[in-house]
N, C-alpha and C positions, 0 to 999 in steps of 0.2 A: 121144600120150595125149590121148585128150577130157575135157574140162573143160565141165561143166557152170554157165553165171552166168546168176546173177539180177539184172537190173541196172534201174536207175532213173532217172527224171530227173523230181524232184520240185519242183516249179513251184507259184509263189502261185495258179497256178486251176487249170491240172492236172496229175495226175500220173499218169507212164506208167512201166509195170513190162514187163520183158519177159525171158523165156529164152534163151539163146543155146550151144550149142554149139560150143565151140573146136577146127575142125579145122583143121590144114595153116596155121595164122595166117587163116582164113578165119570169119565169123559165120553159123554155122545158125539160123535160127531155130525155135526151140519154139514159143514161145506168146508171146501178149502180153496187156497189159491196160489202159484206159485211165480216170481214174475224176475226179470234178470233188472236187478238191481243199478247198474249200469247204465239201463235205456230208460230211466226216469230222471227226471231233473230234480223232483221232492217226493218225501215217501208219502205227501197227500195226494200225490198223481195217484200212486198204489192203492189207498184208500180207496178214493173217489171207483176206482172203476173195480174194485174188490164188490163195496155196497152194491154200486149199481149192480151189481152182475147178480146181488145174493137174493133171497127171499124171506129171508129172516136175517131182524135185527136185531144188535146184541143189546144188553140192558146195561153192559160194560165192557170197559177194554183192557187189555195189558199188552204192552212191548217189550222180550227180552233186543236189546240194540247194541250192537258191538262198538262200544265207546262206553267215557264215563257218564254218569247219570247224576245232575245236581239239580235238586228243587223242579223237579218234574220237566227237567230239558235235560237235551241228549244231543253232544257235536258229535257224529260217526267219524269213525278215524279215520276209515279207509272210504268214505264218501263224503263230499261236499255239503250234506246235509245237516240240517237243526231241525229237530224233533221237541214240539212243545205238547206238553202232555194236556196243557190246560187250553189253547188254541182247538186241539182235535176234541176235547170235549164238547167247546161250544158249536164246535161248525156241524158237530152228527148229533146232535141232542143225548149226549154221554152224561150221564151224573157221576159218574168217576172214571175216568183214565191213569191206569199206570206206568210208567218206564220202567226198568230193569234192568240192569248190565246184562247181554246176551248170557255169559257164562253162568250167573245169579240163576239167570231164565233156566237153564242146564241143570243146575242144581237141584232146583226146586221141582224139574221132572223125571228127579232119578226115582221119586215116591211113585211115580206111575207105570216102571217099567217091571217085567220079569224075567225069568232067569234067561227066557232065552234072547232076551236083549241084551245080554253081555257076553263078550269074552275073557277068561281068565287067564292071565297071562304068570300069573303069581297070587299060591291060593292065602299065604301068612296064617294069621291065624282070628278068627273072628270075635269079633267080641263090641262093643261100644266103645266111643272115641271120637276124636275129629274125621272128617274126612277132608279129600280138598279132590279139584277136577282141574284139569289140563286140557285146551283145546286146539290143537292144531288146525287152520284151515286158512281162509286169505288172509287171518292174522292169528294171534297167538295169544287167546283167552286164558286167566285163571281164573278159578275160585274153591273160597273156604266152604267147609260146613260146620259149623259149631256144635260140639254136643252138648246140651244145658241136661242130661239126666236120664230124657226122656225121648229127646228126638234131635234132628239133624234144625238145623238154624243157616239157613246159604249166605253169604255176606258178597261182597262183588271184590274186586282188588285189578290193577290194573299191574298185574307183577307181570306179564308178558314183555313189557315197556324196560324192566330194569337190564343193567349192563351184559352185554354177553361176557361168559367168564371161561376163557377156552381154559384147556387141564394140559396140554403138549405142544409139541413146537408143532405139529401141521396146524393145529388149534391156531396159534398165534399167529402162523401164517395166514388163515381164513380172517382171523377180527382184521391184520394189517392193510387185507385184498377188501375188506367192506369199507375201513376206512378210508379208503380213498373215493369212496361214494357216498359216505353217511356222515355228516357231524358225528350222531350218537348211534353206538353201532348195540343195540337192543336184541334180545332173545329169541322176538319177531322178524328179526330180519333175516334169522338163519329158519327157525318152526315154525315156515307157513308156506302157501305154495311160492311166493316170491323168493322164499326163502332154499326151496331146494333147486330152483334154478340160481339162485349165487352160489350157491355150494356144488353146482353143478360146475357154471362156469370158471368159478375158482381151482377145483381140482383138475380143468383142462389145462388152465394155464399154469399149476403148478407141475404137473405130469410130461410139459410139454405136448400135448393131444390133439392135434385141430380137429375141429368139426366134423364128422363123416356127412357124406352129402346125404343119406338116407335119414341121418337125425335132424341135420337141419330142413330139412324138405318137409320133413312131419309138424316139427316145432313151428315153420310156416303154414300152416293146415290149420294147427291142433293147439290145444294151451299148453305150452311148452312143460310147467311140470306134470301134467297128465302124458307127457310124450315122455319124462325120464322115468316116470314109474313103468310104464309100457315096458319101454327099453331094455330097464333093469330087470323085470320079471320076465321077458324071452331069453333073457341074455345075450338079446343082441350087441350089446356095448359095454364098453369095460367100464369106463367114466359115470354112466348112466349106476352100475350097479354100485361102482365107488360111492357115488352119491347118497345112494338111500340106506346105504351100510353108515357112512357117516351122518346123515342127515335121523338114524334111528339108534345109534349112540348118541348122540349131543340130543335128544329127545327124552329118552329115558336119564341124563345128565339132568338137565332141567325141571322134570316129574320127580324124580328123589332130591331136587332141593326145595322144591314147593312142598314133597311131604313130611321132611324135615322141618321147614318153615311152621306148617299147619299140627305139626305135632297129630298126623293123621293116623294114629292108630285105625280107626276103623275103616279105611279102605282110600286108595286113591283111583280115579274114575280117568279114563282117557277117552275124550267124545271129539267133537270136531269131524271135518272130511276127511282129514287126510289117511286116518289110523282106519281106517275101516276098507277102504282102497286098498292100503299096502301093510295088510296085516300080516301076510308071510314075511315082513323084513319085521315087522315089529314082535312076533311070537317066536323068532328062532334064537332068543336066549340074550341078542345082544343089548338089548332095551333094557331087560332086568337087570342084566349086571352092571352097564351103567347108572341103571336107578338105585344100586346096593352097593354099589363102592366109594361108602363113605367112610371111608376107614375106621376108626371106635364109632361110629355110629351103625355099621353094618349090620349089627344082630338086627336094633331098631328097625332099620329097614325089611329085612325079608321078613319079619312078621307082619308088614302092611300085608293088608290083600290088595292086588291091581288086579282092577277087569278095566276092560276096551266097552266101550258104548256104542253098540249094531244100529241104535234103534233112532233115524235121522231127524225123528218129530218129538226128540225129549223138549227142543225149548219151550216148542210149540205146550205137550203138557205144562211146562213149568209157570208158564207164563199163565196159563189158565187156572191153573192150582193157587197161585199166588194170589190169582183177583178174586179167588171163590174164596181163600181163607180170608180177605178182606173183608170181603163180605158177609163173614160167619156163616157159609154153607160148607166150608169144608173140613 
């Protein structure tokens, strides 16, 4: 039987909708949609003019959403929005609508990718086990995979949210320079893109560095942390490269304590925007050995395998995969 999904992965800046056709356990594609998150007021704006635009309707839906997910509603962290799973079903003639934590959504489409969807940054050693996923991008996604025996199990977790935990004194300097802008200064506030302009900012004003007019003129143009990764990879600026040197140890910091956490033997996964942009700061050694310097936990660690996630439509799979196993076609 083919099964028609509509599936999502709705992000603080954007969000992508797309059709999918369930053959053979295999994703057809229909259609897709891409839309800046931003310039809608609700994500039924997005809807409405996704359908209108399509030719084929789906017979179901799924959203991976970046926030948490309780009883088929979804607050976005980083957008104004409420997402009711049971609302979008009555208003499209839906017999089931899913929500998802974006990351879950992630998890769930790591089953659809191939080898050459990933980077290996660390090969450990393979075998069966948990896995867990890290997601850097306008905010700072985790999640688990449970292995019951037989297969991966994704679960959601809002661990991006918990305390940031610097390791040295310039560390402590960074949590002291966020707290005076944040009640609770969280993982997300350093590992996402808002994140590597504070750490941008922060290491100017620790350095004493003022602005050079050529970064600031671009950061005026352009999204300021797409201007420090620029920067940092010309080498046109010191701060700029300071930044993603530290901004990719305190990354790989936080990915070896989520796979600690998850007891991830079998692999931890790093998806999001941001790693796939600025994979030469994340593949030159320093991310690993921050993700392995746990001290008596160390062996533990380098026998993870860490691959980078290239492939920017996993949630979009996962989210489909998810409504297809629902529906016992997958």
């Amino acid at each position: 039987m083919a099964l028609k999904v509509l599936s999502g992965d709705i992000g603080g800046t954007n969000t992508r909708l797309a059709t999918y056709e369930i053959v053979d356990r295999g994703l057809q594609p229909i259609g897709e949609g891409n839309f800046n998150s931003q310039s809608y007021d609700s994500f039924d704006d997005i809807i409405k003019e996704y359908i209108a635009s399509s030719t084929t309707l789906p017979d179901v839906a799924c959203f991976g959403v970046a926030g948490p997910v309780a009883n088929g509603i979804a607050h976005t962290t980083n957008l104004p929005w409420i997402i009711n799973a049971q609302l979008i079903g009555q208003q499209y003639s839906l017999p089931q609508v899913y929500l998802l934590n974006d990351l879950e959504a992630n998890a769930w489409g790591i089953e659809a990718l191939t080898e050459k969807d990933f980077l290996t940054l660390q090969a450990g050693v393979e075998g069966a086990g948990n896995a867990a996923i890290i997601s850097a991008g306008t905010g700072l996604g985790e999640a688990g995979l449970y292995h019951d025996g037989e297969g991966w199990n994704p679960f959601a977790t809002e661990g991006g949210h918990t305390d940031f935990s610097p390791g040295n004194a310039l560390e402590v300097a960074l949590l002291r320079y966020l707290q005076t802008i944040y009640q609770h200064v969280s993982w997300e506030r350093i590992l996402s893109g808002h994140g590597l302009v504070h750490i941008h900012d922060f290491l100017r004003e620790y350095h004493g560095k003022e602005m050079p007019s050529n970064v600031q003129e671009a950061m005026n143009q352009a999204d300021p942390a797409e201007v420090i990764s620029m920067m940092a990879t010309s080498g046109e600026d010191e701060i700029c490269e300071k930044t993603l040197k530290l901004f990719s140890h305190l990354y790989g910091v936080e990915a070896g304590n989520l796979a600690l956490k998850m007891m991830a033997k079998g692999g931890v996964f790093i998806g999001g925007g941001i790693a796939p942009r600025n994979i030469d700061w994340l593949s030159d050694g320093r991310f690993i050995q921050a993700f392995n310097d746990k001290g008596r936990m160390q062996p533990l660690l380098e026998a993870m395998p860490v691959q980078v996630i290239l492939n920017d439509k996993t949630a979009l799979y996962g989210s489909a995969i998810y409504a297809a196993r629902q529906c016992g076609v997958w």
